[in-house]
Phi, psi and omega in degrees: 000328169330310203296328190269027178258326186260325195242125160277319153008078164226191182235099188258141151248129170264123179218151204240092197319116136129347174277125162282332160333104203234137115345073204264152195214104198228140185206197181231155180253138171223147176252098190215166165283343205335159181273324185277337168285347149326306168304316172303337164231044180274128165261129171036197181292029181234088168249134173291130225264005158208198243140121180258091164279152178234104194293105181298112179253340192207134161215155152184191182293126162235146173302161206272342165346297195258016155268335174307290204302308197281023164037099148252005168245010166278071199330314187257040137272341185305157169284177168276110190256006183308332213262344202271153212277149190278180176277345171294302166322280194305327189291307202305320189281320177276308219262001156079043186241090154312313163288010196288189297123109181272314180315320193282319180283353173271326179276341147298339177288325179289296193299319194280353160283290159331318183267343179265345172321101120343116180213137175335160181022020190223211188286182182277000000 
């Protein structure tokens, strides 16, 4: 939310598993409490404490060309990610914490993905 306080800009591409076909979106972002678009997009008992709205300047299609070529709904197009640096490793790498503990941050990384995860019918 920082960046869009300094940039209102944004772009979403939307995708929908096993469709290729994707959905681009280009606006400008607002940040607001109103209570009521909060309410207006409340799941279940759950509403939120800000809303991000978008003023739509462009929306269309993009053709299915290049998730056909790159199989991203295709398992067995996937690389072998075993060789690969864990997502703990890279954050560990970017923010230049070398001294970090990659295990430990990765198993901090899981719990706060549980407890802040959100799921339809499920935990908070």
């Amino acid at each position: 939310m920082q960046n869009l306080l300094s940039n209102s800009g944004v772009a979403i591409l939307f995708m929908i598993p096993g469709l290729d076909e994707t959905l681009r979106v280009n606006g400008e972002a607002t940040i607001s409490t109103d209570l009521q678009l909060r309410e207006w997009c409340r799941v279940e008992s759950k509403t939120p404490h800000v809303v991000i709205t978008i003023d739509v300047t462009e929306a269309y299609i993009h053709c299915a060309k290049a998730l056909r070529r790159g199989g991203i709904w295709r398992p067995e197009s996937w690389p072998d990610v075993a060789e690969m640096p864990s997502a703990a490793c890279m954050l560990r790498d970017h923010v230049n914490a070398r001294g970090v503990d990659a295990d430990q941050l990765e198993a901090a990384l899981e719990a706060d993905y549980v407890r802040t995860l959100w799921e339809p019918g499920g935990r908070e």
